[in-house]
N, C-alpha and C positions, 0 to 999 in steps of 0.2 A: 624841569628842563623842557623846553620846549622844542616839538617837532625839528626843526631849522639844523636849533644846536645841536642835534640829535646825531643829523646828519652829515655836519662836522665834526664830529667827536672821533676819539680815536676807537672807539669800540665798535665803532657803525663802519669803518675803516679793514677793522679785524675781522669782522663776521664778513664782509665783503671779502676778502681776501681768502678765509676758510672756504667759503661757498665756490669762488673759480678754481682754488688747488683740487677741492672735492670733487666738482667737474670735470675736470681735466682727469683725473686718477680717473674717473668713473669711463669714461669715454674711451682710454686707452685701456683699461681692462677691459671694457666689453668689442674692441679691436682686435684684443689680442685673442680673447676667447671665440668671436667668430672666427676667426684666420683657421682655430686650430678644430673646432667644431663641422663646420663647412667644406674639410680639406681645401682650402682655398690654392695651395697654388699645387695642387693634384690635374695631373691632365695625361688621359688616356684617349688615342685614337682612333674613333671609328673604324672598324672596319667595314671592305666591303663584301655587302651577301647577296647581291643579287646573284642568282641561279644557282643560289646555295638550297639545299633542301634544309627542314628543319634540323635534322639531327647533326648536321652540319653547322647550322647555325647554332643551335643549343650549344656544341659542343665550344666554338671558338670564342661566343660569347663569354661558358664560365669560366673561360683560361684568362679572363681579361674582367671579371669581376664585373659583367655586367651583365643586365636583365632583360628581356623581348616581349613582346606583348604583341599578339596580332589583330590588328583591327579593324582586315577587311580583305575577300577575297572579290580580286578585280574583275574585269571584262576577262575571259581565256584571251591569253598570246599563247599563237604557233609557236612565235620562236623562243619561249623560256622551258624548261621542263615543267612538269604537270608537278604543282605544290611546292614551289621553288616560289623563294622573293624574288618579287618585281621593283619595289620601291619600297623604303628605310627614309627612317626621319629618326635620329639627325642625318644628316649624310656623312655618306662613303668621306672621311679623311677631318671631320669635326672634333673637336678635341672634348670629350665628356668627362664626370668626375664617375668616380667607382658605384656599383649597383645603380647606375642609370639605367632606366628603361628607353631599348628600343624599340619602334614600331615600326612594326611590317606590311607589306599587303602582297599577298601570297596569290599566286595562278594557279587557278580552279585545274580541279584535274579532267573540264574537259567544258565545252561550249554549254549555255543554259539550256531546255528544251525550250523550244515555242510552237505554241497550239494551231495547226492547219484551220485557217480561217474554210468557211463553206464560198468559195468559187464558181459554183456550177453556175452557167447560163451570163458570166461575165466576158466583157472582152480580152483578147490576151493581151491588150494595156491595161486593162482596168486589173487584171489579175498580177501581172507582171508589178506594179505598180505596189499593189498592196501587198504581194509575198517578201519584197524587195525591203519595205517598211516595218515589218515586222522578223528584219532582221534573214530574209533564205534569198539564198541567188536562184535566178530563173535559169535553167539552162536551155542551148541550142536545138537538141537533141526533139522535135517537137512531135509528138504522133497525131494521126488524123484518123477522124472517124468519122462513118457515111453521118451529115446532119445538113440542116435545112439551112443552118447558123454559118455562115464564114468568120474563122477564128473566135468562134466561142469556144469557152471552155465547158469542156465534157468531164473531166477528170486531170486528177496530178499522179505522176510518177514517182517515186523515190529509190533511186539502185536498181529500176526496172519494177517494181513492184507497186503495186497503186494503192494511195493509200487516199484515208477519208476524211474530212471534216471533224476535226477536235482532237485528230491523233496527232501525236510530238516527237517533236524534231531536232535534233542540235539545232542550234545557230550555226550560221555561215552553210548550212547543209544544199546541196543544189539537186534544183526541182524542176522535173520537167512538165510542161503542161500537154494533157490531151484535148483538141480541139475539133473540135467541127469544119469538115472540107468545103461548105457549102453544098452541095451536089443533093443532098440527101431528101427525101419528099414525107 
């Protein structure tokens, strides 16, 4: 028999036929088994946590068969509580399947420190400029001291207190500069 007839024949017909029902049975049992594998039409709703503290969160998460994972604590915000989520991924109202991990990014309980740069013998732009940059507000509040220098700086304040080159600060902390009145000989 040759190839051709082969493929007219009725048993080249049959084995075709077994191979697409086989197919098909194969493809709709592994449909149906992912559907039920998968929980495919499972759908549970985000809640939302932001200004939840963790044990808050723990708790509403395993009423609701799902799982957290924190991945990162942010810049400090004033306005959330200290250790409280700021941001959740999936979001507030996303519809998850059961033991889904959420991620969180929690606020620090409180501003990072940063290192008083050395100042002395700078202008109070030049000083202003860089305490600004490394994250401290200048404030208004300016002392002067007898010097030869007009608006140099002499020294920083903090809370009335002087403090010194490589001592640490909150962020956002406000610094006042002591400077030089000019007068001084």
């Amino acid at each position: 028999m040759s190839f051709l007839q082969f493929l007219k024949s009725k048993t080249f017909f049959v084995q075709i036929a077994i191979a697409i029902i086989g197919l098909l049975v194969f493809v709709f049992a592994l449909k149906f088994w992912l559907g039920v594998t998968t929980n495919h039409n499972q759908k549970i709703q985000v809640p939302d946590l932001q200004k939840l503290s963790l044990e808050e969160v723990d708790r509403k998460l395993k009423e609701l068969n799902l799982d957290f994972k924190i991945i990162d604590s942010a810049s400090y915000n004033p306005e959330y509580p200290k250790k409280s989520v700021i941001e959740q991924t999936p979001q507030a109202g996303d519809f998850v399947k059961e033991k889904r991990k959420i991620y969180l990014t929690l606020n620090p309980s409180k501003y990072r420190d940063v290192t008083i740069p050395d100042l002395n013998g700078r202008t109070k732009r030049q000083a202003s400029s860089q305490l600004q940059a490394i994250g401290l507000n200048v404030g208004t509040k300016f002392t002067y001291v007898s010097d030869i220098g007009k608006d140099v700086v002499r020294g920083l304040r903090f809370e009335g207190k002087i403090i010194n080159p490589g001592d640490k600060l909150p962020l956002n902390s406000i610094v006042n500069l002591v400077l030089g009145d000019g007068n001084g000989r």
